[in-house]
LUMLUMGU-949845 format. One line per 3 residues: for each residue z, x, y of N, C-alpha, C. Coordinates in nm, 3 decimals. Each point is the difference from the previous one (the first is absolute). Layout:
N
Z:X:Y:Z:X:Y:Z:X:Y | ...
This chain:
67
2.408:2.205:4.159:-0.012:-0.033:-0.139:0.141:0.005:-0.058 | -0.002:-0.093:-0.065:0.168:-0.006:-0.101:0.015:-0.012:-0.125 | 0.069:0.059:-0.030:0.029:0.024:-0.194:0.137:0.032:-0.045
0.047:-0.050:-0.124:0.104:0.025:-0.031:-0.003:0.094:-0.138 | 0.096:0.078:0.027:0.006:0.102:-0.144:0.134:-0.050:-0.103 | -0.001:0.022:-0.114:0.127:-0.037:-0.108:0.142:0.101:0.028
-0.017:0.094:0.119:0.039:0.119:-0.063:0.009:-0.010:0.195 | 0.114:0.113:0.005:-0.041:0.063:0.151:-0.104:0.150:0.017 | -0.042:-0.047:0.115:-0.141:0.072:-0.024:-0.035:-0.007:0.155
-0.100:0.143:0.032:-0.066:0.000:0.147:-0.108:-0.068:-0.060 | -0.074:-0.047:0.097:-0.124:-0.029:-0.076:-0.108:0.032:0.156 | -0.124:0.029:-0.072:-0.117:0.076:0.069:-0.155:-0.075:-0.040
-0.057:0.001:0.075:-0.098:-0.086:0.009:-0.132:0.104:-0.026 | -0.095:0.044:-0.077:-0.086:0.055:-0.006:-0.166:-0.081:0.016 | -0.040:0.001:0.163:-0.108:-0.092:0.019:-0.132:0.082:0.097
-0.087:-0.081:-0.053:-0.182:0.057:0.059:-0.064:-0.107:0.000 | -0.096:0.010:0.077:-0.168:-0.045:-0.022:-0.069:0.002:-0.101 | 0.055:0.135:-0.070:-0.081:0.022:-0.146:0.083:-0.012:-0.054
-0.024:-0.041:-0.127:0.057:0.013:-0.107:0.053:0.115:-0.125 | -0.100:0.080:0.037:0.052:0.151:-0.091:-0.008:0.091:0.163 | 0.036:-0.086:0.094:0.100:0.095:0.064:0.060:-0.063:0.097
0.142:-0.001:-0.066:0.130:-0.086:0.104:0.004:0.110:0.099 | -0.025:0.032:0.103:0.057:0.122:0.092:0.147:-0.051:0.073 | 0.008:-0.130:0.041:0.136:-0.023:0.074:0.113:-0.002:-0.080
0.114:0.041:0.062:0.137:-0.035:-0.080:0.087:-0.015:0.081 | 0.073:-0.117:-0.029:0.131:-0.023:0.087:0.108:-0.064:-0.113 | 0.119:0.049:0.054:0.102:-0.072:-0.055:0.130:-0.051:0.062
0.131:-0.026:-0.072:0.098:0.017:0.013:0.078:0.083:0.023 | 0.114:0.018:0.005:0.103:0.121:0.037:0.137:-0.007:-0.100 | 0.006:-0.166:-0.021:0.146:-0.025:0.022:-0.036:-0.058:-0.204
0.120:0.030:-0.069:-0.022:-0.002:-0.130:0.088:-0.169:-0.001 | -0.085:-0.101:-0.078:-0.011:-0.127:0.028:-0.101:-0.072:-0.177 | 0.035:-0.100:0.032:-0.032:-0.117:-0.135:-0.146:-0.093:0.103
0.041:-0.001:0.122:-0.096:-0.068:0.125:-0.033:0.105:0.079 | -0.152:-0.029:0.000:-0.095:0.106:0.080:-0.113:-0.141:0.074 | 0.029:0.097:0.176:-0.125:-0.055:0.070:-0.039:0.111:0.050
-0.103:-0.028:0.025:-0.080:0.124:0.035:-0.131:-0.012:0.070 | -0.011:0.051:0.116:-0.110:-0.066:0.104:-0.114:0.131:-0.050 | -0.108:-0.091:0.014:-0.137:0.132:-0.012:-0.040:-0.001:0.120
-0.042:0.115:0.085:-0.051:0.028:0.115:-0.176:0.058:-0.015 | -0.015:-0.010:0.090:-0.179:0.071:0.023:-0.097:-0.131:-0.052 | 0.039:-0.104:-0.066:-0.090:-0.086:-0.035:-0.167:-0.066:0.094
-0.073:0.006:-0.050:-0.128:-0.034:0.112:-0.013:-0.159:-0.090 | -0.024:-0.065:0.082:0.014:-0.166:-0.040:-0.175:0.048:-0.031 | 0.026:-0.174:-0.101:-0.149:0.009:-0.091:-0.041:0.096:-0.108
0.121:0.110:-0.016:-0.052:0.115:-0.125:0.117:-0.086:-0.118 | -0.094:0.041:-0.093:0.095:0.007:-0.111:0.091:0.129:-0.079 | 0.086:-0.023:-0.006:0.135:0.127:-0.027:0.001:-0.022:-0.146
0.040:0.078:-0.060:0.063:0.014:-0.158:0.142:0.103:0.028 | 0.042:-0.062:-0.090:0.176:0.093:0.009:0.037:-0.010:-0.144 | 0.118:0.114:0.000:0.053:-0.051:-0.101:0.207:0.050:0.044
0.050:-0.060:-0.061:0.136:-0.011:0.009:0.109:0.085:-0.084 | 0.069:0.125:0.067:0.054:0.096:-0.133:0.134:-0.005:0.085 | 0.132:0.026:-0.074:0.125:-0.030:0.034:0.071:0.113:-0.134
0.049:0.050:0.127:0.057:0.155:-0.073:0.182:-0.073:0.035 | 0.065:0.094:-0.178:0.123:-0.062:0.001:0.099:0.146:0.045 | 0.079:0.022:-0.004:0.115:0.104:0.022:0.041:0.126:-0.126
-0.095:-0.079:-0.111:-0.020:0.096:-0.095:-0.164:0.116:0.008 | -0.040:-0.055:0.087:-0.174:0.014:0.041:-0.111:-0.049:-0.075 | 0.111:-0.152:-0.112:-0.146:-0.059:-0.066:-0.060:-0.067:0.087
-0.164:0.026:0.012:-0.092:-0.118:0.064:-0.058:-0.116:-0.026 | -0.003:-0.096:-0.017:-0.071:-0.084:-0.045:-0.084:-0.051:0.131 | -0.142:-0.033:-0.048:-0.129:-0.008:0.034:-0.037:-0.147:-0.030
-0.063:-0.076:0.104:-0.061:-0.140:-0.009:-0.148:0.007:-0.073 | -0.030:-0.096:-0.013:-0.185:0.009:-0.059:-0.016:0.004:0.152 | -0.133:0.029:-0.026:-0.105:0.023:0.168:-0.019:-0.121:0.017
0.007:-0.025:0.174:-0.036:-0.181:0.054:-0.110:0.024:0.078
């Protein structure tokens, strides 16, 4: 998955099966404006919801709407 932030930023992927409960998280490392970011464990045919938060060097987060 790929996204760009305004700002440099890790960015972290908060994703599930359910919806009021993301249990997976993966992210970045490297503080960046461009984020890819592979999701692992996926079972083909489910549907995922995520949402997208990108922490800056000050520790503001900003948070995507839920997909």
């Amino acid at each position: 998955m790929s996204f760009n932030t305004n700002e440099n930023s890790v960015g972290f992927i908060d994703y599930g099966l359910d919806p009021s409960n993301l249990n997976l998280t993966t992210g970045d490392s490297v503080y960046s404006q461009s984020h890819t970011i592979k999701l692992t464990g996926l079972i083909m045919g489910r549907k995922y919801y995520y949402v997208i938060k990108a922490l800056d060097k000050f520790g503001n987060i900003a948070t995507s709407d839920q997909q």
